[in-house]
C-alpha positions in Angstrom: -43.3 -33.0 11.3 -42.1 -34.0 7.9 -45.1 -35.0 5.2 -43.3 -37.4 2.6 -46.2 -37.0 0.3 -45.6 -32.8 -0.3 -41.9 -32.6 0.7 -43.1 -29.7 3.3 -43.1 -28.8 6.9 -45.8 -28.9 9.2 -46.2 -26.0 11.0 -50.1 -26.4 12.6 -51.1 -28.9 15.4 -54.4 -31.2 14.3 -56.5 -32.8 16.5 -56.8 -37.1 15.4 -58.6 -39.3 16.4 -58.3 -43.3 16.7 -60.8 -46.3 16.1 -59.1 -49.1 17.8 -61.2 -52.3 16.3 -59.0 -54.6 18.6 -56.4 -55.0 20.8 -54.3 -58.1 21.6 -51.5 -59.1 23.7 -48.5 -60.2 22.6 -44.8 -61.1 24.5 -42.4 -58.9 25.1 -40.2 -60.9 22.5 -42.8 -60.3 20.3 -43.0 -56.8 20.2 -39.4 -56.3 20.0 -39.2 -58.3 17.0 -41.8 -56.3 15.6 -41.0 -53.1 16.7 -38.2 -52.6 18.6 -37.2 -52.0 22.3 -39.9 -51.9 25.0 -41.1 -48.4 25.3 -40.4 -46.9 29.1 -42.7 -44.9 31.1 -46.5 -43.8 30.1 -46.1 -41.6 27.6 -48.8 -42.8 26.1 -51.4 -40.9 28.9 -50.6 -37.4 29.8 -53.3 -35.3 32.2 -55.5 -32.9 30.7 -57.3 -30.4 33.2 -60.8 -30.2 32.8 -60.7 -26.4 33.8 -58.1 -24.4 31.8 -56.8 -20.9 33.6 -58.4 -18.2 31.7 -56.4 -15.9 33.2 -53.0 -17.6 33.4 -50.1 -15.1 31.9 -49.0 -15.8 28.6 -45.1 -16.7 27.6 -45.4 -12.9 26.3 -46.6 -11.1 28.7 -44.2 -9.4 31.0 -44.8 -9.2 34.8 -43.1 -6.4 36.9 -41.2 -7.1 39.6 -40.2 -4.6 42.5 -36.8 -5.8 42.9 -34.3 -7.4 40.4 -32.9 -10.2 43.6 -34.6 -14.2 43.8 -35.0 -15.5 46.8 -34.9 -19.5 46.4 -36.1 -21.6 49.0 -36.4 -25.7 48.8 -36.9 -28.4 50.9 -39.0 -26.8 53.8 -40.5 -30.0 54.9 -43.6 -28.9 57.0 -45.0 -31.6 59.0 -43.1 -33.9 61.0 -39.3 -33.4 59.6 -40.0 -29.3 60.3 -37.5 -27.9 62.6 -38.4 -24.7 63.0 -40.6 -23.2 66.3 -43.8 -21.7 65.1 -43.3 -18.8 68.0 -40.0 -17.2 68.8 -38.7 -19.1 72.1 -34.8 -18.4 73.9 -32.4 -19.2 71.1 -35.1 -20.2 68.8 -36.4 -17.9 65.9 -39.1 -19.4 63.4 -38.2 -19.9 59.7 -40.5 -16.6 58.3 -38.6 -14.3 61.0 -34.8 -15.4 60.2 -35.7 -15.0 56.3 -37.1 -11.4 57.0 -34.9 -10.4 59.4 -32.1 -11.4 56.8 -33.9 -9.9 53.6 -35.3 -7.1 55.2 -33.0 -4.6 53.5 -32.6 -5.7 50.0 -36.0 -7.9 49.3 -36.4 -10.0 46.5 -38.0 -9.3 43.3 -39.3 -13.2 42.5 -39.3 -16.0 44.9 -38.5 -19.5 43.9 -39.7 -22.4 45.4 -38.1 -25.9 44.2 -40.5 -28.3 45.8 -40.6 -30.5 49.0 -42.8 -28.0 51.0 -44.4 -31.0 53.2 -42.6 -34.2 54.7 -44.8 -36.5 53.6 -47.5 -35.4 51.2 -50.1 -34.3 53.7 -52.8 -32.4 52.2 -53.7 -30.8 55.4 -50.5 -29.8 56.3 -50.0 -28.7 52.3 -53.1 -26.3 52.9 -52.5 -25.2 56.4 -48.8 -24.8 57.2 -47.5 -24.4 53.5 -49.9 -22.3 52.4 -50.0 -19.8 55.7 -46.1 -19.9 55.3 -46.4 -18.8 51.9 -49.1 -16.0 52.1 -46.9 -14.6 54.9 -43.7 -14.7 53.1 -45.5 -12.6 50.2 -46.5 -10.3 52.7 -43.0 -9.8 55.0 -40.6 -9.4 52.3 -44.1 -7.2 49.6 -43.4 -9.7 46.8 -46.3 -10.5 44.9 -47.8 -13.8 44.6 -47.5 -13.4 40.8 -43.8 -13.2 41.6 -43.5 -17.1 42.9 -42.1 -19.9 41.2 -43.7 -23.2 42.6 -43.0 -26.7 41.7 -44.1 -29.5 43.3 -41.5 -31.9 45.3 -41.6 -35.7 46.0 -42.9 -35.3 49.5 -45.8 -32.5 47.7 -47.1 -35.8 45.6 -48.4 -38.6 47.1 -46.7 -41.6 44.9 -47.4 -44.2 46.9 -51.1 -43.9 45.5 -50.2 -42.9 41.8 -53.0 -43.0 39.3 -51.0 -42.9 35.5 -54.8 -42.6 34.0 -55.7 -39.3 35.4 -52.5 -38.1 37.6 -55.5 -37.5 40.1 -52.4 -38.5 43.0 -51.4 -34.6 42.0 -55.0 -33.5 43.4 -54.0 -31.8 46.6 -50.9 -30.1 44.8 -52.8 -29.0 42.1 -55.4 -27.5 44.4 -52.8 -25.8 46.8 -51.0 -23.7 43.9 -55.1 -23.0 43.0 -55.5 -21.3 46.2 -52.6 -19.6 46.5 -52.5 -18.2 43.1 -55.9 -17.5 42.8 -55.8 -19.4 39.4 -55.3 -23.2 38.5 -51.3 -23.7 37.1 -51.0 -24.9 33.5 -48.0 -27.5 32.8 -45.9 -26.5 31.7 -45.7 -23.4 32.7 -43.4 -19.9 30.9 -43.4 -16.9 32.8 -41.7 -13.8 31.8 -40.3 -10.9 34.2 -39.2 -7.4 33.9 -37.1 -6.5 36.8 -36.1 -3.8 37.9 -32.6 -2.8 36.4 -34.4 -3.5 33.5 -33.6 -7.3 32.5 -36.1 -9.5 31.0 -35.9 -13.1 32.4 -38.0 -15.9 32.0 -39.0 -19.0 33.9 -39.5 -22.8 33.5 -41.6 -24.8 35.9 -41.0 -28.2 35.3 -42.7 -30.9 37.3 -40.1 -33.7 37.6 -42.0 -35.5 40.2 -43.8 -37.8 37.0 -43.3 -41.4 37.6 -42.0 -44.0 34.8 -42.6 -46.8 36.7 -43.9 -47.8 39.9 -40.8 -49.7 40.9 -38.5 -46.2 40.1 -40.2 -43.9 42.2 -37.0 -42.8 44.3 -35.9 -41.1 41.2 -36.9 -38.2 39.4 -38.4 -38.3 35.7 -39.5 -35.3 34.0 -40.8 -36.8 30.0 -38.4 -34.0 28.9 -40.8 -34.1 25.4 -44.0 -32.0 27.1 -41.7 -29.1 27.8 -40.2 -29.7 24.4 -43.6 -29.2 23.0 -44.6 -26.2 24.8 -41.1 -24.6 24.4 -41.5 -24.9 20.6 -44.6 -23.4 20.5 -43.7 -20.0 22.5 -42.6 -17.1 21.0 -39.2 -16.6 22.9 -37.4 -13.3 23.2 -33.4 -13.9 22.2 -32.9 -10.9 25.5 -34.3 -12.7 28.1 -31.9 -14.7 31.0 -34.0 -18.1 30.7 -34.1 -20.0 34.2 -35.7 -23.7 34.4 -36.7 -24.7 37.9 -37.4 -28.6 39.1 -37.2 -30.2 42.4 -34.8 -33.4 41.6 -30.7 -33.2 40.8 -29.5 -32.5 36.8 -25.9 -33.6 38.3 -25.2 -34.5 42.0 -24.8 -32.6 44.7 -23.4 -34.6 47.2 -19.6 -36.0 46.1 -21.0 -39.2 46.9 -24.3 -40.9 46.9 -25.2 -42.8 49.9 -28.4 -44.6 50.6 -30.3 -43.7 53.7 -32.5 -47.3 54.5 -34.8 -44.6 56.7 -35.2 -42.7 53.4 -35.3 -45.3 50.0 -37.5 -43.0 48.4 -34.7 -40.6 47.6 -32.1 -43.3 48.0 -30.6 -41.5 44.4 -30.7 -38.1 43.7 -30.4 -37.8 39.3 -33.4 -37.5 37.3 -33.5 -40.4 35.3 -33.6 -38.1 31.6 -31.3 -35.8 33.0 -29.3 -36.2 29.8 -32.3 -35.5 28.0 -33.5 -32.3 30.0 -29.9 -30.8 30.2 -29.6 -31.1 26.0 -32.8 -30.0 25.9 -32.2 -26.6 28.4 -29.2 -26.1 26.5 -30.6 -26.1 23.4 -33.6 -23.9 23.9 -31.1 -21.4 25.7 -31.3 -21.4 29.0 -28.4 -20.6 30.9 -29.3 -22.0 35.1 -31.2 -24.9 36.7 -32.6 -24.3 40.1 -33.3 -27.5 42.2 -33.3 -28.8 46.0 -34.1 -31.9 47.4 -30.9 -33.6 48.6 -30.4 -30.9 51.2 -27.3 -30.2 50.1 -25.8 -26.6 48.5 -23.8 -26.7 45.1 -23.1 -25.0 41.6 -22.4 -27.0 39.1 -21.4 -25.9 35.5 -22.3 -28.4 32.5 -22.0 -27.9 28.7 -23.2 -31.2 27.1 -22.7 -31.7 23.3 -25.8 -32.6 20.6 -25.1 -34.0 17.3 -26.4 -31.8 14.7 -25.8 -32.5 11.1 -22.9 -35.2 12.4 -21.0 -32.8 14.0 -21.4 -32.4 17.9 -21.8 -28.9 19.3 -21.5 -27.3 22.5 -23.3 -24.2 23.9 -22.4 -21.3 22.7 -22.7 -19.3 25.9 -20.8 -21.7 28.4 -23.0 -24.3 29.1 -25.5 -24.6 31.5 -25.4 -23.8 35.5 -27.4 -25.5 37.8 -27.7 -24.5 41.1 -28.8 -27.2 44.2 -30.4 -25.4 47.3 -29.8 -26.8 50.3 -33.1 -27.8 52.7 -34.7 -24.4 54.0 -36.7 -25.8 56.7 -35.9 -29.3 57.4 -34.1 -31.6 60.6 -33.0 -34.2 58.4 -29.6 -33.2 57.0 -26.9 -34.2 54.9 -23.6 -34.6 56.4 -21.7 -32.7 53.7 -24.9 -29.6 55.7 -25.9 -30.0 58.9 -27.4 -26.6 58.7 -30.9 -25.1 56.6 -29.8 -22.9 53.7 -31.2 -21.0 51.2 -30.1 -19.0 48.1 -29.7 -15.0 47.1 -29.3 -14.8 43.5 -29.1 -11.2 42.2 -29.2 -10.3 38.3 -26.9 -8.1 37.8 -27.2 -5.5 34.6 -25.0 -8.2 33.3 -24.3 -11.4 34.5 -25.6 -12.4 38.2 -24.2 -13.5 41.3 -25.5 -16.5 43.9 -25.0 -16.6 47.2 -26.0 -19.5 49.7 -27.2 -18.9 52.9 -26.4 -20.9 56.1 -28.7 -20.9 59.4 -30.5 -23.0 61.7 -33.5 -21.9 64.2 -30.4 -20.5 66.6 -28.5 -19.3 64.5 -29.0 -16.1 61.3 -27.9 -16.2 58.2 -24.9 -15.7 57.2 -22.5 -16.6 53.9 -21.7 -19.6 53.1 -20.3 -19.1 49.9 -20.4 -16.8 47.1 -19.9 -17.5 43.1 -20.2 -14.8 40.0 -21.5 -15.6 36.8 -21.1 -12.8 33.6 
């Protein structure tokens, strides 16, 4: 923040406060003549946890991992769009099984989840199947719960009952990361990894199921200026592989968007400050975007120019790549993937690798494609 009156930078936050003696309503017209465009969103209100983690890691702090491989898994969909048996039957094998059977021999270090672990923002089934899922996950495949990477989907949140005032619609959420973690989340969130070949990486959580308006809640919105905030405010190591992870699309994934009338509230799959987020990933140097929920799998590569000083620049290192999971779990399938899939990334001493996973509750995993990255 620049201060006219001393010519200098601001480099400490202050606390203000406001004494509003009145408040009157004007026209639209009116305050655009006065002031400009209509602001969008309500950026004006932002939730503030009456419990802060004492014991939540700090952007510094590097946790070990046991394997130097991410496992990441979207779109699970307990609940009623779950296809997966919850006992192995004749040419049936539940969801945990396949994923261990699969993984068994090279485990992941860090397991990502993008979001969308219910159908449709149950609580109960948040608590119960989500969180047994979880716990058993972390126990098959020895990869401490430390070493997950949640963010909450738009079946997670209930929007239909969204409260702008106090986000308390993120309640049963909230209180599902609490119990698996042990701690309450912070957003946003930076976590930093050793793993095991020795690379440092560090992670993004990004919650991009925030609503602008009411009216827009079949698209993602992220308010790319919190993270913006909390980025500048870290101390970020210039070694580390930065990784953001969010449930809605940067780009799409499907080569065309159609509208499912049995499923409006994801009729479109782009985050609608996806321009913003992508400069702003770019910019703070991260190099790959994880996100699920149209079901379908796809890498795409972007490198998207900022003005600085009037001259537009590109990344440096290539751009950004962002990586679409398809749905791990679910029965409702895109046509461009009528089967569950998941992805193997593996970090490489330099560069990493990605490989998607195809199965279905008869069928085991196996390739579906495979990309490197230096």
């Amino acid at each position: 923040m620049l201060d006219a009156r001393h010519n200098t930078t601001r480099t400490r936050n202050f606390l203000v406060g406001f004494r509003f003696t009145g408040i009157d309503e004007v026209s639209a017209s009116q305050f655009e003549q006065q002031f400009g465009p209509l602001p969008r969103g309500d950026g004006t209100f932002f939730p503030v946890r009456k419990e802060r983690a004492q014991d939540a890691p700090k952007a510094s702090d590097l946790i070990k991992t046991t394997g130097s491989t991410i496992l990441h898994l979207s779109d699970i969909h307990f609940g009623v769009d779950f296809g997966f048996p919850a006992r192995p039957a004749p040419g049936k094998t539940p969801l945990l099984e396949s994923i261990e059977r699969d993984l068994r021999d090279d485990p992941p270090g860090l397991i990502v989840v993008s979001g969308d672990i219910t159908s449709r923002a149950d609580a109960n089934v948040l608590q119960d199947q989500g969180l047994r899922f979880l716990r058993a996950l972390s126990d098959a495949l020895k990869v401490p719960k430390e070493c997950f990477v949640i963010v909450p989907g738009n079946h997670d949140i209930a929007l239909n009952d969204y409260r702008p005032t106090d986000y308390s619609h993120e309640t049963a959420f909230n209180l599902f990361t609490k119990e698996f973690f042990g701690r309450e989340m912070t957003c946003p969130e930076l976590r930093r990894y050793q793993l095991t070949n020795g690379r440092s990486i560090e992670f993004l959580a990004i919650n991009s199921v925030r609503l602008r308006h009411k009216s827009e809640r079949q698209f993602g919105y992220v308010q790319w200026r919190l993270y913006e905030d909390a980025l500048r405010r870290s101390q970020r190591n210039p070694d580390d592989f930065r990784i953001a992870v969010l449930h809605h699309h940067l780009v799409p994934a499907s080569r065309e968007e159609s509208v499912d009338p049995n499923y409006p509230e994801a009729g479109v799959s782009v985050t609608l400050d996806a321009g913003t987020v992508v400069e702003g990933l770019q910019t703070n140097g991260f190099q790959l975007a994880l996100h699920g929920h149209q079901h379908v799998p796809a890498i795409t590569r972007i490198d998207r120019g900022s003005v600085v000083d009037g001259t537009m620049r590109l990344s440096e290192k290539g751009g950004l790549v962002v990586l679409a999971a398809g749905s791990a779990g679910a029965t409702r399938l895109s046509d461009e993937m009528r089967d569950n899939s998941y992805n193997v990334i593996k970090l490489l001493d330099k560069g990493y690798s990605v490989e998607a996973k195809r199965f279905n509750p008869g069928r085991a995993p196996e390739k579906l494609y495979r990309a490197a990255f230096d």
